[in-house]
C-alpha positions as a Markdown table, in Angstrom:
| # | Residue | x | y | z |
|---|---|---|---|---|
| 1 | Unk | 3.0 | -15.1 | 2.1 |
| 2 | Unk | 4.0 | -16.8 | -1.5 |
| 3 | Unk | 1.2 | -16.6 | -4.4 |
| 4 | Unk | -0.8 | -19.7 | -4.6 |
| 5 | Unk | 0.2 | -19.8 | -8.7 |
| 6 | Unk | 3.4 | -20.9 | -9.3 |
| 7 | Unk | 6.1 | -18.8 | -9.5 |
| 8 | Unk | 7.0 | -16.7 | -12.7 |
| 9 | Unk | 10.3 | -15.5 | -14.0 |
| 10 | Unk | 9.9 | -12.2 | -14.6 |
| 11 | Unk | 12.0 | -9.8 | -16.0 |
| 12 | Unk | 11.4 | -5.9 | -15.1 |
| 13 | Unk | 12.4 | -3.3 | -17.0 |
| 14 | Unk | 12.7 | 0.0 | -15.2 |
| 15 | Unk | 13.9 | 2.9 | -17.2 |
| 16 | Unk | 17.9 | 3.5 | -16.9 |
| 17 | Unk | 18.3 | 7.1 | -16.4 |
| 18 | Unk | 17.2 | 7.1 | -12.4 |
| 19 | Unk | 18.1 | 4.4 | -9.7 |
| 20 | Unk | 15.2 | 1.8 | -8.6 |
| 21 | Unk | 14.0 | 3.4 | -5.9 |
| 22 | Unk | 14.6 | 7.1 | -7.0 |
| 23 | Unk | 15.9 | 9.4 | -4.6 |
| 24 | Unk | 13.2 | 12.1 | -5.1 |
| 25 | Unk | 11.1 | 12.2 | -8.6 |
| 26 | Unk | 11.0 | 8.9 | -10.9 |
| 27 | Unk | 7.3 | 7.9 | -10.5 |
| 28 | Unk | 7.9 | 4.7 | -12.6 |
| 29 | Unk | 11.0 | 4.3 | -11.3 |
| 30 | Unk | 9.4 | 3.8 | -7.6 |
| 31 | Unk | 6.7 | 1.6 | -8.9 |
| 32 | Unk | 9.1 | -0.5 | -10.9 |
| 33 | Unk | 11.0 | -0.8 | -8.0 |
| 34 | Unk | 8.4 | -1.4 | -5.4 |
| 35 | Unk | 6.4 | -4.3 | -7.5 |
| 36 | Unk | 9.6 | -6.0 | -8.0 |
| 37 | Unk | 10.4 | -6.2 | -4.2 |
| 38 | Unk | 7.0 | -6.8 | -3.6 |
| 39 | Unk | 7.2 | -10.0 | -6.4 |
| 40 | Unk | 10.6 | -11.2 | -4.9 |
| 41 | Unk | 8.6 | -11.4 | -1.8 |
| 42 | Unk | 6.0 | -13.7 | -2.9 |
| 43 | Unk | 8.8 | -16.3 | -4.2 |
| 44 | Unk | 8.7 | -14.7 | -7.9 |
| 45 | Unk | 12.1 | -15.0 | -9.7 |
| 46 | Unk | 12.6 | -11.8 | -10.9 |
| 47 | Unk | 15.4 | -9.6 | -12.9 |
| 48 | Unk | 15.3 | -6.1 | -12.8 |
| 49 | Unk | 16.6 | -4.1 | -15.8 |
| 50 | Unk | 18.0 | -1.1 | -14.1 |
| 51 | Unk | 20.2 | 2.3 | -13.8 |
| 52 | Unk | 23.4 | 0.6 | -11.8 |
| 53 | Unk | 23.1 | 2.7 | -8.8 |
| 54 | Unk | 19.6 | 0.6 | -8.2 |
| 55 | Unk | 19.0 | -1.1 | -5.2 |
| 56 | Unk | 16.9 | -4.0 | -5.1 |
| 57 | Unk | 16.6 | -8.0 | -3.6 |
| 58 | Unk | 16.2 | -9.0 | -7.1 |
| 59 | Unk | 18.9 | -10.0 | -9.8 |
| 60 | Unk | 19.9 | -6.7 | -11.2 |
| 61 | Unk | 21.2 | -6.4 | -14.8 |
| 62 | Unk | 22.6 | -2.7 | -16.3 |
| 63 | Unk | 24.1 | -2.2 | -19.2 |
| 64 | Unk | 27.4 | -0.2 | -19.7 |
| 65 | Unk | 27.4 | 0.9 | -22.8 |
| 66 | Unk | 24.0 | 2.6 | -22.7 |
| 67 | Unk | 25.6 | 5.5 | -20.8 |
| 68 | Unk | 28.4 | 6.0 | -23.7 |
| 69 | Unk | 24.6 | 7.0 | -25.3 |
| 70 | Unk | 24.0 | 11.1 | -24.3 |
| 71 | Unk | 20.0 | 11.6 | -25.8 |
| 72 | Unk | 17.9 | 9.8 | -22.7 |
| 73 | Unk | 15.5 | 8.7 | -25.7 |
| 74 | Unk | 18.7 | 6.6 | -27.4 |
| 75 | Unk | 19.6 | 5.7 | -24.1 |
| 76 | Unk | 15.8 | 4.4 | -23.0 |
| 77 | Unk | 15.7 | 1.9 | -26.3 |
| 78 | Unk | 19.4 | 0.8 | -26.3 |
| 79 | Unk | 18.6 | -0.2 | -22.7 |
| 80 | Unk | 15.4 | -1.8 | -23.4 |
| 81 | Unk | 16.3 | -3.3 | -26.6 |
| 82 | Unk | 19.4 | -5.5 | -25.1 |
| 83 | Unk | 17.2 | -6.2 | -22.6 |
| 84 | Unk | 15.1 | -7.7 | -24.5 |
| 85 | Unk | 17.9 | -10.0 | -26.0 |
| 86 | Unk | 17.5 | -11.7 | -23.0 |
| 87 | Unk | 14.0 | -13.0 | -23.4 |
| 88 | Unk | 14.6 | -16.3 | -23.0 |
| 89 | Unk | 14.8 | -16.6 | -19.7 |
| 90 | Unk | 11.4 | -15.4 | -18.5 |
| 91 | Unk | 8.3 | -16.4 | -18.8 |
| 92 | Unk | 7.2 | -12.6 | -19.2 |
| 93 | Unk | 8.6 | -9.2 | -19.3 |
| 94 | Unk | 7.3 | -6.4 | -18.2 |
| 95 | Unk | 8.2 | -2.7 | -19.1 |
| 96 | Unk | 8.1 | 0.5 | -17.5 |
| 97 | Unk | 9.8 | 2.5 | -20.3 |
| 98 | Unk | 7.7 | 4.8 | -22.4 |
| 99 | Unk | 9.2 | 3.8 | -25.6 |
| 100 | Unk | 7.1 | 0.5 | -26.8 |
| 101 | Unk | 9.4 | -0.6 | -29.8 |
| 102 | Unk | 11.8 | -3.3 | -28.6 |
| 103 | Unk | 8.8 | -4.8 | -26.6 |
| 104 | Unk | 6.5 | -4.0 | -29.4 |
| 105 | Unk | 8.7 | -5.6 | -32.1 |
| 106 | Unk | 10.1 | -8.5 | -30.4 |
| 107 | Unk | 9.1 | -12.1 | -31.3 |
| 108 | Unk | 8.6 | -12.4 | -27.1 |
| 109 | Unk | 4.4 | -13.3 | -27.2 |
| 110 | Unk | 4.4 | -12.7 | -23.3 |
| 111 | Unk | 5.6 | -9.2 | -23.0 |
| 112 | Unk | 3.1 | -6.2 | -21.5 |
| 113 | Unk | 4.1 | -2.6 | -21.6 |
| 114 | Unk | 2.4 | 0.0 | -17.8 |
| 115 | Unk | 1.3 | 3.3 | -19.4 |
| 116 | Unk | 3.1 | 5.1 | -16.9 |
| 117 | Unk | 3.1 | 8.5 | -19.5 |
| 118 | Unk | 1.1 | 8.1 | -23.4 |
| 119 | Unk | 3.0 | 9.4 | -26.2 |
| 120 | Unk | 1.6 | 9.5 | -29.8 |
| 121 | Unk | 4.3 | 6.5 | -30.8 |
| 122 | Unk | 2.4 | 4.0 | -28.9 |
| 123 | Unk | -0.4 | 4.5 | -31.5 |
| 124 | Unk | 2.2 | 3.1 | -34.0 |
| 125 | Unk | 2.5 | 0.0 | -31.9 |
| 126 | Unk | -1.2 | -0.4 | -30.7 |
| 127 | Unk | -1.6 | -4.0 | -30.9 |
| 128 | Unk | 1.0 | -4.7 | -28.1 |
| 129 | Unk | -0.3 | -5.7 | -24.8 |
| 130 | Unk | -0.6 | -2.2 | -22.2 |
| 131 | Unk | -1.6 | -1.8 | -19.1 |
| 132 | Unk | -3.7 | 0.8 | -17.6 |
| 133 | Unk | -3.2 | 2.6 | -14.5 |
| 134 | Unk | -6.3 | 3.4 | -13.9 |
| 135 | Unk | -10.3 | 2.9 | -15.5 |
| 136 | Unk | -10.0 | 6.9 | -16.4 |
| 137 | Unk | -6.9 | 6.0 | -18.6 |
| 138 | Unk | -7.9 | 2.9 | -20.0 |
| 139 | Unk | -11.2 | 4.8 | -21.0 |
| 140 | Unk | -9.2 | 7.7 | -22.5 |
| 141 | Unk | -7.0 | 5.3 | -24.4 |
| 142 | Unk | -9.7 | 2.7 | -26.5 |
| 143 | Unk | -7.4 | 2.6 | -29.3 |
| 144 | Unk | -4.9 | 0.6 | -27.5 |
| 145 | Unk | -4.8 | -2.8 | -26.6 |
| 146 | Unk | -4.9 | -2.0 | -22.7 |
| 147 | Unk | -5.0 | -5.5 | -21.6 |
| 148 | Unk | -6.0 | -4.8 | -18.1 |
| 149 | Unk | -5.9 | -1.9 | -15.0 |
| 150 | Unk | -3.3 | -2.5 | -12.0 |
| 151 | Unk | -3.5 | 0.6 | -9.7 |
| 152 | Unk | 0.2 | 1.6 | -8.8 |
| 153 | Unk | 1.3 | 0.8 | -5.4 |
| 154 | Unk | 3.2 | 1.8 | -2.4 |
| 155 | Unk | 5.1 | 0.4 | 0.7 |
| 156 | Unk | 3.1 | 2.1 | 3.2 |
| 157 | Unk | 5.8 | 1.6 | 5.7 |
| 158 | Unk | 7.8 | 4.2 | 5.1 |
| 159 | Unk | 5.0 | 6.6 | 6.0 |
| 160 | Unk | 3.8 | 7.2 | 9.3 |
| 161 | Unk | 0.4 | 8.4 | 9.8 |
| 162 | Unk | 0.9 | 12.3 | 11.7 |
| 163 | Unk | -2.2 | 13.3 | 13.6 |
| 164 | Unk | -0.7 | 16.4 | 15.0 |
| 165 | Unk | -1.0 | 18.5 | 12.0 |
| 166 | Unk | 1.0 | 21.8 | 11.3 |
| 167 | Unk | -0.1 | 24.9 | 9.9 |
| 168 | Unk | 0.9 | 24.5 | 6.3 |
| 169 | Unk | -0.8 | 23.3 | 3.3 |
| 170 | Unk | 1.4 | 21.5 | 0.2 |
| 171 | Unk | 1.8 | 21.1 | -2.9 |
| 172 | Unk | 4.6 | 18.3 | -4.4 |
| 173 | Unk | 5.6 | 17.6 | -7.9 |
| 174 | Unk | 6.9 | 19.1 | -10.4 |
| 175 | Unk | 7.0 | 22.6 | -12.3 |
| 176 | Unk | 4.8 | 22.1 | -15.1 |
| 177 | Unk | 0.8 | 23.4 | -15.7 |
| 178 | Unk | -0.5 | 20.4 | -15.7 |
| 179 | Unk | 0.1 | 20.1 | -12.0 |
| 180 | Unk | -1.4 | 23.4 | -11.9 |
| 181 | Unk | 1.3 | 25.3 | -9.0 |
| 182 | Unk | -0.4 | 28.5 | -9.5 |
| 183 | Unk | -3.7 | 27.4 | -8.9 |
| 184 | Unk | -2.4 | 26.0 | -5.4 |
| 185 | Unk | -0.6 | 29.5 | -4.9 |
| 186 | Unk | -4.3 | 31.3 | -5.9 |
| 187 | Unk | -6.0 | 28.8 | -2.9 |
| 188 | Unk | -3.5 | 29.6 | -0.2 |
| 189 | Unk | -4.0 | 33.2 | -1.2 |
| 190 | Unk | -7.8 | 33.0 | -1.0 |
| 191 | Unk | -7.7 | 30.9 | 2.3 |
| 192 | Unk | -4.6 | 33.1 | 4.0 |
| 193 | Unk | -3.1 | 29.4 | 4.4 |
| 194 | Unk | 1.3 | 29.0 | 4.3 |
| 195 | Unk | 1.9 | 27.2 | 1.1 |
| 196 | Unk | 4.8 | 25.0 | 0.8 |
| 197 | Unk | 6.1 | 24.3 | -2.9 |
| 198 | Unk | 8.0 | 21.0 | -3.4 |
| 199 | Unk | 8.8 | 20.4 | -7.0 |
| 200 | Unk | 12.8 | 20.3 | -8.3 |
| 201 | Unk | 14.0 | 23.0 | -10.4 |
| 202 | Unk | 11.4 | 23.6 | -13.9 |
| 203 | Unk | 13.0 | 22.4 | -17.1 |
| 204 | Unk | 13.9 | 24.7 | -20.2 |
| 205 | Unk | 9.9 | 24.2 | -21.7 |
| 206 | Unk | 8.9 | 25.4 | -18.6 |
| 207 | Unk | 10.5 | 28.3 | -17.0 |
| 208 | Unk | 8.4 | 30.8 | -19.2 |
| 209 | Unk | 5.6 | 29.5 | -17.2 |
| 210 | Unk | 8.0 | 29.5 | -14.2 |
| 211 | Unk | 8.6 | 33.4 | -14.8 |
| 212 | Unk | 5.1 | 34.1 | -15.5 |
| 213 | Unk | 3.0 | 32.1 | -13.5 |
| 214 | Unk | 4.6 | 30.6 | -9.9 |
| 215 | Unk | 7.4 | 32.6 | -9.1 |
| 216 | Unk | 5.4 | 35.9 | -8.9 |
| 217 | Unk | 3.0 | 34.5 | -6.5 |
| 218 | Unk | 6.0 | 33.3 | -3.8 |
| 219 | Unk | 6.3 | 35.1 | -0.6 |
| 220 | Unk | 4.0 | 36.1 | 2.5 |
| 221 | Unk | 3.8 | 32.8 | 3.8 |
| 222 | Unk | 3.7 | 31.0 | -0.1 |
| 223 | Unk | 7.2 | 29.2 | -0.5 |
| 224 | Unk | 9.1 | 27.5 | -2.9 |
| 225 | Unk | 11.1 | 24.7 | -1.3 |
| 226 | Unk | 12.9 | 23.1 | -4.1 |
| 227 | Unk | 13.3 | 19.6 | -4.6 |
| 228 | Unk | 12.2 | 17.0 | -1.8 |
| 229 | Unk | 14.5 | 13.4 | -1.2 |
| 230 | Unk | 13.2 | 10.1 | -0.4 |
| 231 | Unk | 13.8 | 10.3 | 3.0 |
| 232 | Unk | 12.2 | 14.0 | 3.9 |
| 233 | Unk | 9.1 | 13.6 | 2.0 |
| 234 | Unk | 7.0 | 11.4 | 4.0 |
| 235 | Unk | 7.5 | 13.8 | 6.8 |
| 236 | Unk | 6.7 | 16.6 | 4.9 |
| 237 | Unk | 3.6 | 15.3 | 3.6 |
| 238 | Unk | 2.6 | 14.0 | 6.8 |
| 239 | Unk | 2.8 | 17.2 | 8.8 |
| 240 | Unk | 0.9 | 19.0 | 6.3 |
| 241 | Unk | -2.8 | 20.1 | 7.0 |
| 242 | Unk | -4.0 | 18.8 | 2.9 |
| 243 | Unk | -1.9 | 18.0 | -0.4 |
| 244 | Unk | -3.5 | 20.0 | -2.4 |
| 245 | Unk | -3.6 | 18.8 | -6.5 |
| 246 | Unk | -5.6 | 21.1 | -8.6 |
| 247 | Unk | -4.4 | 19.2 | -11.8 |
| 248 | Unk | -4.9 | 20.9 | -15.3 |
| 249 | Unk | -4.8 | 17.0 | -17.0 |
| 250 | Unk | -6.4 | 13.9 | -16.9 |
| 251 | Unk | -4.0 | 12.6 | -14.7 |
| 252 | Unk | -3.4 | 9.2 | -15.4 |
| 253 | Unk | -3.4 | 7.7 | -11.4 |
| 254 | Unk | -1.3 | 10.3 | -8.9 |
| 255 | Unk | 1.1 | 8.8 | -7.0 |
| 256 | Unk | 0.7 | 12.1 | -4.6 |
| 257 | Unk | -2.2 | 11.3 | -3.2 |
| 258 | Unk | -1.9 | 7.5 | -2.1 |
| 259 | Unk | 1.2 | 8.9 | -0.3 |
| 260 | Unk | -0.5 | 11.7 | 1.0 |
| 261 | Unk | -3.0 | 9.3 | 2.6 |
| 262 | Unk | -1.2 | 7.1 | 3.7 |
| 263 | Unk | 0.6 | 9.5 | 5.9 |
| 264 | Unk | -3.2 | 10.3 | 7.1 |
| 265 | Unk | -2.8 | 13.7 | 5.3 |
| 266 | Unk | -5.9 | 14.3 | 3.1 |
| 267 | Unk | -6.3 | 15.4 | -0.2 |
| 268 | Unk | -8.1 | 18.3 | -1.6 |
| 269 | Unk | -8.0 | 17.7 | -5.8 |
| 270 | Unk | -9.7 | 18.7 | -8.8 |
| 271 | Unk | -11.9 | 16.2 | -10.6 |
| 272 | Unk | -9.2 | 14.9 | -13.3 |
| 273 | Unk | -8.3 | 12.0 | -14.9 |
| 274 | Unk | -8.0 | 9.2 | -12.1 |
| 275 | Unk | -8.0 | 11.8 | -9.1 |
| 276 | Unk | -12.1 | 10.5 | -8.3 |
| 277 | Unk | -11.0 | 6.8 | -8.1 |
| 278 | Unk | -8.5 | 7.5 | -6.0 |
| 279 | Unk | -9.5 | 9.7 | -3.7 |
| 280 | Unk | -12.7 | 9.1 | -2.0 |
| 281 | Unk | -14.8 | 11.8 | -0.8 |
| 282 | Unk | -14.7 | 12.1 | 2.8 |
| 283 | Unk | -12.7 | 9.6 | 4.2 |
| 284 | Unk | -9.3 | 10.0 | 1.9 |
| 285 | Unk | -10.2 | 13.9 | 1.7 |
| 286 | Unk | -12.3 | 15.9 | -1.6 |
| 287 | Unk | -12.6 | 15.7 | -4.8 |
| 288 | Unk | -13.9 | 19.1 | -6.4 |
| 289 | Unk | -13.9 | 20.6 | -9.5 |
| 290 | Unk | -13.0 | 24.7 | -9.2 |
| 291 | Unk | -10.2 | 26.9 | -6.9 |
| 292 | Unk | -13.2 | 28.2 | -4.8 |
| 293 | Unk | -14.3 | 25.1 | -4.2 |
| 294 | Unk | -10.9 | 24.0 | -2.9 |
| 295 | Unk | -10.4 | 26.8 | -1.0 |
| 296 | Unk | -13.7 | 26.3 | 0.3 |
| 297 | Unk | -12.7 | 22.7 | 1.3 |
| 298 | Unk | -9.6 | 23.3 | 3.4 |
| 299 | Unk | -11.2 | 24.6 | 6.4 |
| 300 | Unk | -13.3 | 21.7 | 6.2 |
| 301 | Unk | -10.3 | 18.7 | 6.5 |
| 302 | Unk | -10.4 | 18.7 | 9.8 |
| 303 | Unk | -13.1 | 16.5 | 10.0 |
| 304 | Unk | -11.1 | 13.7 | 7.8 |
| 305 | Unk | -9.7 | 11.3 | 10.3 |
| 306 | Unk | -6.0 | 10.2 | 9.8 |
| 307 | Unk | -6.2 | 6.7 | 10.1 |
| 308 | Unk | -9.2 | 6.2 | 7.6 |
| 309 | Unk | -7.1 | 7.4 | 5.4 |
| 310 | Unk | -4.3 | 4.6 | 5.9 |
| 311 | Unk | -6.7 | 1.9 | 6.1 |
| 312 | Unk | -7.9 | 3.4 | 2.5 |
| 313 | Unk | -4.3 | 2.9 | 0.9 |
| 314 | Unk | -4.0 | -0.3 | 2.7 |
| 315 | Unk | -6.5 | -1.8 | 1.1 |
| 316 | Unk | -6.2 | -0.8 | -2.5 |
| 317 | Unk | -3.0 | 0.7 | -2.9 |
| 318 | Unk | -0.3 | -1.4 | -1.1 |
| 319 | Unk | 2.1 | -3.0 | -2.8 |
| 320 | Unk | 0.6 | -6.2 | -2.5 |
| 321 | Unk | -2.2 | -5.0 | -4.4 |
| 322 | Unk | -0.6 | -3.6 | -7.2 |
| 323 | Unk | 1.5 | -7.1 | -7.2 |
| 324 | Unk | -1.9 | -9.0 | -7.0 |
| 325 | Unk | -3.3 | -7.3 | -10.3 |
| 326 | Unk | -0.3 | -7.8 | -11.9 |
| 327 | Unk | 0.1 | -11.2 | -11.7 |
| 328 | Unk | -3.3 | -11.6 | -12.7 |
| 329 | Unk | -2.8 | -10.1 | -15.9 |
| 330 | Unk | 0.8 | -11.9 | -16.6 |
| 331 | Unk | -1.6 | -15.1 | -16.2 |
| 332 | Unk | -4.0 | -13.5 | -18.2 |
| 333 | Unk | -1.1 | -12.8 | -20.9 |
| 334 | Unk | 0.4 | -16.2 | -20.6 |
| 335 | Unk | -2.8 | -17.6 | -21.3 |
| 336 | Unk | -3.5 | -16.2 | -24.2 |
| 337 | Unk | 0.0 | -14.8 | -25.8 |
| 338 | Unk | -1.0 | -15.2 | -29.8 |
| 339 | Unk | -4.4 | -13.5 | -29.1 |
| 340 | Unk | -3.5 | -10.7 | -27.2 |
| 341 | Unk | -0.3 | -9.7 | -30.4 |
| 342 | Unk | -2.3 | -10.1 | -33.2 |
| 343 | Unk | -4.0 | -6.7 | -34.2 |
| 344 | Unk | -6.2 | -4.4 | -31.8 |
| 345 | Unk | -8.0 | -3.9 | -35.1 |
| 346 | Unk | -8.6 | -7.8 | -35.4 |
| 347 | Unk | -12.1 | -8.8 | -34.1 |
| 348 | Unk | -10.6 | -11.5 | -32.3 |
| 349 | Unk | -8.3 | -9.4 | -30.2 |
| 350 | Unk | -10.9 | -7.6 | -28.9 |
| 351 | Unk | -12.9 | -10.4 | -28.1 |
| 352 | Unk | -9.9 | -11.5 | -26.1 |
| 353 | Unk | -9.1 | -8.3 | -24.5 |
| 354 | Unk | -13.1 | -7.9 | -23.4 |
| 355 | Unk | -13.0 | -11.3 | -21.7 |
| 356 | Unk | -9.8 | -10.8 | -19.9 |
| 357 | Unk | -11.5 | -7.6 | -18.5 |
């Protein structure tokens, strides 16, 4: 099916230290890569800016030199900065880098930055058009010029929906507080549930908490099993009786649990950040708000019924979707380019920003 608009050329620009898709982590690494397939398969003209081992339908455009680079950071704006050099040949780009300066700076009016991860430098570039991943974040963020909300999307055909369920619980991501491992580790305890830890190896700022937190807690039926590829995580989720995400953040969406459901796996999490919008009570699993709560919740996903909770991530989290409310918001952009870069500060910007809402 081809979008009834006509078709764009759009250039996506996926950050250049992991391959589009990523073989295990790169959250906006998979989204990048799966709205671009998803826009080549509407009839989109689309370039992705990409790490050269990236696999895509799309034309694909790396640079050497930004590997000569060693900080990821120098690397990351190099990448994005020649990038943007090409500019003249789309009608808008759209980044998935965290750094906003080239696309903030540029003379491009139809340029949009996704807020896949909010560091204080965006304040310095607040007028340039972002977009939200969920109404949590956009909420959290009213100082920057979030120029609409696109929920991040999946191909839910590379998970199968398990009904047989085994007798694990899991936890997936990554080593870090936040994502709150030890709190998963204190359920299993409390519920005498296995535990199965999938997260890649914690970086230098966290291995204290490592040391301290997780590590003491492995063993008698709590295990850690290092990092997870592509290709063995959908079984792994699927298998499992509930993903739990007892997050310690206001997670900005959680690509988790739309994978999690759409494997028919529930999800038990706390009441974070987008986790509520994403995860509705009793159908995609529970949304709760302490550890006993959670542990009190796992006997009780039994009752959620697999396929309720495919048809859940169908509907709102496909990539279609996520291509939908993008291309809504490029219009939206295109429409609109001098309004949406003059100042957030400026009435008239947020005039322009409320009506595009």
């Amino acid at each position: 099916m081809t979008v009834p608009s006509p078709a764009l050329r759009i250039a996506q620009i996926a950050p250049p230290s992991i391959a589009c898709p990523p073989n295990g982590y790169g959250a906006s690494e998979l989204v990048a890569s799966t709205l671009t397939e998803e826009l080549v398969r509407q009839g989109h003209d689309v370039t992705l800016f990409a790490h050269p081992e990236s696999t895509t339908s799309a034309g694909h455009v790396f640079f050497p030199e930004v590997y000569a680079l060693t900080k990821p950071e120098d690397r990351e704006l190099a990448h994005m900065a020649l990038a943007f050099e090409r500019a003249g040949e789309f009608d808008i780009i759209h980044n998935h880098c965290i750094q906003p300066g080239p696309a903030a700076i540029h003379t491009v009016d139809a340029a949009l930055t996704t807020l896949h991860y909010v560091r204080p430098l965006l304040r310095t570039f607040a007028s340039h058009p972002y977009v939200a991943l969920s109404r949590s974040q956009r909420l959290n963020h009213p100082d920057l010029n979030i120029v609409g909300v696109a929920y991040n999307g999946i191909d839910c055909s590379t998970f199968d929906v398990v009904d047989e369920k085994e007798e694990y619980l899991l936890w997936i991501g990554r080593i870090d507080p936040k994502k709150g491992p030890h709190l998963a580790i204190e359920v299993a305890r409390r519920t005498g549930r296995r535990l199965l830890l999938a997260a890649g190896h914690p970086t230098k700022d966290n291995l204290e908490y490592w040391e301290r937190q997780v590590k003491p807690g492995l063993g008698g039926g709590i295990e850690y099993i290092g990092h997870v590829t592509a290709a063995e995580k959908p079984p792994l989720i699927g298998r499992a009786q509930a993903v739990l995400m007892p997050h310690q953040w206001e997670e900005p969406f959680g690509l988790v649990a739309i994978e999690a459901m759409a494997a028919g796996t529930p999800v038990i999490a706390f009441r974070r950040g987008a986790l509520p919008e994403i995860v509705p009570n009793g159908i995609g699993g529970m949304v709760v708000d302490t550890v006993e709560e959670m542990a009190g919740m796992v006997p009780k996903v039994e009752s959620i019924d697999p396929w309720m909770c495919r048809r859940h991530v169908e509907e709102n989290f496909s990539a279609a979707a996520m291509a939908a409310s993008y291309v809504a918001i490029y219009q939206r952009v295109l429409e609109t380019p001098r309004i949406l870069t003059l100042s957030s500060k400026s009435k008239q910007a947020e005039t322009a920003v409320e009506r595009a809402s």
